[in-house]
N, C-alpha and C positions, 0 to 999 in steps of 0.2 A: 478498382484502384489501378496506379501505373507502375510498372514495375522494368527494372531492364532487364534482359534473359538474353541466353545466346541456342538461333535457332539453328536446325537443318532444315533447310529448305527441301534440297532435293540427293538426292543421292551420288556421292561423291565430292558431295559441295563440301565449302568449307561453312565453321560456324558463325554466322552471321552475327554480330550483338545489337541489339534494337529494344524500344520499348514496347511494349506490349499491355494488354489488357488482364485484369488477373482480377475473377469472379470470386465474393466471400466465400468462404465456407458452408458447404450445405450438411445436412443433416448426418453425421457422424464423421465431422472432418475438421481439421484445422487448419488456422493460418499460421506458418511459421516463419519468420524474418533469421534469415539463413548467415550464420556466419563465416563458416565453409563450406567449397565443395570440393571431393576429390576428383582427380584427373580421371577415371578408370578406363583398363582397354576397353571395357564393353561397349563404352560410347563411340570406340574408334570403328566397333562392328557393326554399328548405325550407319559409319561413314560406308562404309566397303560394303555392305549388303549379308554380312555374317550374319545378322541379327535381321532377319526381316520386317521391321520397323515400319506402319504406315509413316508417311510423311505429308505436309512440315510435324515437326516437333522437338519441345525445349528438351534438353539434353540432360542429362547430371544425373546421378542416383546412387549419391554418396556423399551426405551432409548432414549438419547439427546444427542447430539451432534453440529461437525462445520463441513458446507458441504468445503469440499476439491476439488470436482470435478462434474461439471455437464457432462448433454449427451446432443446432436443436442435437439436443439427446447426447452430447458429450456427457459423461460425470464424471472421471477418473483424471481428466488432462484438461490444465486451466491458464489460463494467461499470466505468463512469465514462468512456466516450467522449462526447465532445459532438456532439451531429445534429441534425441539421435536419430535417424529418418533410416530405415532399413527397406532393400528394394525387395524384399518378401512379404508380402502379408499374409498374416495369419488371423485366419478368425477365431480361435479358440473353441471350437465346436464340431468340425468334420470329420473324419475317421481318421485323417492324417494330423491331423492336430492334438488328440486325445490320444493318439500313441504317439505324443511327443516328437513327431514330424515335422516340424511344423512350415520346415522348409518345402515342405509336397505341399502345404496348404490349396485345398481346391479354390482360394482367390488368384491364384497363381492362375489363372485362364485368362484372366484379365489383364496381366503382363505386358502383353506385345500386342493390345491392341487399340491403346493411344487414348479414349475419354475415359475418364474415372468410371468409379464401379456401379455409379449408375446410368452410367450411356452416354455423358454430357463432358462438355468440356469445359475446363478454370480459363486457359490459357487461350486469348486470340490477339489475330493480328494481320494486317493488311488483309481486313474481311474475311478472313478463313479463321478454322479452330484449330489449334497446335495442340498435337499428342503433349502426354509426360512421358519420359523415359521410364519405365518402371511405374508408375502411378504418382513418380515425384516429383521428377523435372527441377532438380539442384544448380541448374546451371541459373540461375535467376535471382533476383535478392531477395525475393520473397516467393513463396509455392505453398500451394494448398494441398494437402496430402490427407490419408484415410486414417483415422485411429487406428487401424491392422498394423499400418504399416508406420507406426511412432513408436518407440522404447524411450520413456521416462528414465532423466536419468538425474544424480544427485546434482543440488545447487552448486554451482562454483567449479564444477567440472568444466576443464580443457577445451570448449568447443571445436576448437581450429584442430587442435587435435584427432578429438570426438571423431569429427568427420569421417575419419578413415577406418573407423570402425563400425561401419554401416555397410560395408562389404567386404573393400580389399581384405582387413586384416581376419573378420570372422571365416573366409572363403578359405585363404591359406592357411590359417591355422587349422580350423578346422578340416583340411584335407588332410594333413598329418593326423589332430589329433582325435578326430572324430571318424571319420570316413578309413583311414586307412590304420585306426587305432594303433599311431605308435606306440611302444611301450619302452621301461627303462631297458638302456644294455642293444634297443634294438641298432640296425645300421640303413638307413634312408638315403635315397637318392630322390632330388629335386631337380627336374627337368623344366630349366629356366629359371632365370633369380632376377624377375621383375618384381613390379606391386604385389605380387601373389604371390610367384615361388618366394619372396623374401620372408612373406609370413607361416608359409609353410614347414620355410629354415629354425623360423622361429617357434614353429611348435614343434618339430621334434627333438630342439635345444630343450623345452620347456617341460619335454614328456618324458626328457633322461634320453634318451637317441647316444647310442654310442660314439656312433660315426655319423655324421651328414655331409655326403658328398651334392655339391652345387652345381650344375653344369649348365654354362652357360658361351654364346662364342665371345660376349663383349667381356675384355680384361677390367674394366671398370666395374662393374657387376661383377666379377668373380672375385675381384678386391673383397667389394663393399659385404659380399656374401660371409667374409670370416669373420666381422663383426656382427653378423646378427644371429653364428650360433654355428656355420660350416667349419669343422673338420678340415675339410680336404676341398677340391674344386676340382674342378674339368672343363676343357673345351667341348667335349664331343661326349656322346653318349658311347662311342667305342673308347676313347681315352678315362670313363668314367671305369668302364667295366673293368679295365686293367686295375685301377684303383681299388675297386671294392674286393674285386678277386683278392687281389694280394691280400687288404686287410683283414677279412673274413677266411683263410684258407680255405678260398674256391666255394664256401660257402653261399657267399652273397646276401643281395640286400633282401631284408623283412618286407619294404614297402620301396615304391616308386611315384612320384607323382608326376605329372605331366601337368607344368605348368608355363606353357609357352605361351606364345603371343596370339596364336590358333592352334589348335588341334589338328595334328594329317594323321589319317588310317597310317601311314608309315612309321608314324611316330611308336605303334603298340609292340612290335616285335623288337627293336632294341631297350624297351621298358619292359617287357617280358623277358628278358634276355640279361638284366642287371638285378631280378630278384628271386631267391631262392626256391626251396621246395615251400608248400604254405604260401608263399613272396603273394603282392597284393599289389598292382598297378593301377591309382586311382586319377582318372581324366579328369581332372578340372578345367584345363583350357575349353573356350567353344570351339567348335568344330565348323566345319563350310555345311549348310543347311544341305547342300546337293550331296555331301559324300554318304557312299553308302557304302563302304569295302574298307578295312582294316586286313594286316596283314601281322600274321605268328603261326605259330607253334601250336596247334591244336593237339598235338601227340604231348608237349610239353606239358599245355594246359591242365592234360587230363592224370599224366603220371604224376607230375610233381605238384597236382592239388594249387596250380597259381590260379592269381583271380583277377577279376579286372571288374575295378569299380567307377562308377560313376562319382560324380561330388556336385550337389551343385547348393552354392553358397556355404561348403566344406561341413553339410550336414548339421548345418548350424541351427538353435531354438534361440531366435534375438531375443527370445523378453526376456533368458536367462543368460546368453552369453554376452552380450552387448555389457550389461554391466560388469559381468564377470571379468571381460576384456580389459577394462577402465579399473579395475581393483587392482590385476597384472601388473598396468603401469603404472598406478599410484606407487607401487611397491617397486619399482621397478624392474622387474623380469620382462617384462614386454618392450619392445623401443618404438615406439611412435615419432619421436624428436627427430630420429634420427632416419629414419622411413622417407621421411618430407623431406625428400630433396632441395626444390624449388620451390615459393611462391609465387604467384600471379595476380592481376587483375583480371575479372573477367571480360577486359578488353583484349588480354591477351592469350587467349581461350588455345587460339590456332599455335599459337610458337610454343606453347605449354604440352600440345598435343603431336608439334615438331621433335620438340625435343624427346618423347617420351619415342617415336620412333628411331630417331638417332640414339636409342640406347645413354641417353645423358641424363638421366632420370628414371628415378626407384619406383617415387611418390610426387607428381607434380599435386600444389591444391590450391584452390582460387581461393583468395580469403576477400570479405568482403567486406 
């Protein structure tokens, strides 16, 4: 079938929108007619080379949609289910899966390296095969993706919504409330209050957090941060420290997370440096592929018992938080409404992805 997508050609480029060729469904996979997709920085790290991405390939890896088409050997997912398209798959069977990992899943090799998980490609165009971002490639009106990587979700569910709970919001929240187990009473600092640190904000509002200090340089973001759950805010990671100090009497924060636009090694010794004894500094941003040197306190490290964790997809299990997330805001403790900044078409893919560097936007998402 034909479908329009918006591609990366080549590295640095911008996103092309063109139609393309888009292959049925093969044997454990489906076709889904996509009604969101989110903006995420991850795709911006296709552009710049963060994310070593073979290229051409369609972009996107944050969407929900109605499956329209299965392949041989589906049973559980049928035409006109509503899902949520998660950029992790999980097979339910590997060692990381069966101790409820499922974000380690060993499909997760097949990630960053562009034809589905049988070798082959859905997606071509001007004679060549175009990767998926993630296995999903959201930036399109239609994508063929892996049963792994589907979470079923209830009829009549929010899809435009939906969409952003397919990474952004599972990513940040679960770095507060998985990866860096906020708990009630605790005081967290979130470094950066983009798409992530927003949700981050949002789970340690949601996990009782006593204090959530926000820090971020854009005043707009630091606004938008005290509606989704910040305490208090900061420009700087030194103007934070003043903050928690005072509030905690020189105690400091439980948890740190680092959720910036990339990750620098520089970034670990002023997050080491805003949380306590126990304190837990957990890296969600991605990092530059070439850095290899982080810079702290190694005497700190080891007296005062701090830690530094990693996060990736904020320790998340989709086939049980994806709905979990959508229960939040049915009730409404979670904000989604309010996350989604701007709308787009996915004609206008590039000013959507403008904007999100000018800091003018939380949650950009293409609705379709």
């Amino acid at each position: 079938m034909k479908t329009k997508a918006a591609v990366l050609w080549e590295l640095g480029g911008k996103w092309e929108v063109e139609e393309v060729d888009l292959d049925p469904p093969g044997a454990g996979e489906v076709l889904v007619k996509l009604a969101a997709s989110g903006l995420c920085h991850s795709d911006e790290h296709l552009v710049t080379g963060d994310l070593p991405f073979p290229l051409p390939v369609v972009g996107g890896h944050e969407g929900a949609g109605t499956v329209v088409e299965v392949g041989s050997g589906v049973l559980d997912i049928e035409p006109g289910d509503s899902v949520v398209l998660t950029f992790l798959p999980s097979c339910g069977r590997c060692s990381y899966c069966v101790r409820g990992k499922t974000n380690l899943c060993d499909l997760g090799a097949a990630l960053m390296m562009g034809p589905q998980l049988d070798g082959t490609h859905r997606f071509h165009a001007r004679g060549e095969d175009l990767g998926q971002m993630c296995l999903l490639g959201t930036f399109s009106e239609y994508t063929v993706v892996p049963t792994a990587s589907v979470v079923k979700v209830d009829q009549g569910t929010a899809l435009d919504k939906a969409a952003v709970v397919g990474c952004g919001i599972p990513t940040g929240y679960g770095s507060a409330v998985r990866t860096a187990e906020v708990r009630a009473g605790d005081t967290v600092v979130v470094l950066g209050a983009g798409g992530i640190g927003m949700n981050a904000v949002q789970g340690a509002r949601i996990a009782g957090a006593r204090y959530v200090v926000a820090v971020d340089p854009v005043p707009y973001k630091r606004d938008r941060a005290m509606e989704f759950g910040a305490t208090h805010v900061a420009e700087s990671a030194d103007a934070a420290w003043e903050v928690v100090s005072r509030l905690t009497r020189g105690q400091l924060a439980e948890a740190c997370i680092i959720a910036t636009d990339v990750a620098e090694g520089s970034y670990i010794a002023p997050a080491l440096a805003l949380v306590g004894k126990g304190g837990r500094v957990v890296v969600t941003a991605i990092g530059h592929p070439e850095e290899e040197t982080m810079t702290g306190s190694l005497l700190e490290l080891t007296l005062y018992e701090k830690q530094i964790r990693g996060a990736l997809y904020g320790s998340s299990n989709a086939q049980h938080d994806v709905p979990r997330l959508l229960e939040l805001y049915n009730t409404g403790l979670l904000k989604l409404d309010e996350l989604i900044t701007q709308e787009y078409t996915l004609e206008d893919i590039n000013q959507g992805y403008e904007d999100m560097r000018e800091g003018r936007n939380i949650r950009g998402l293409i609705r379709y």
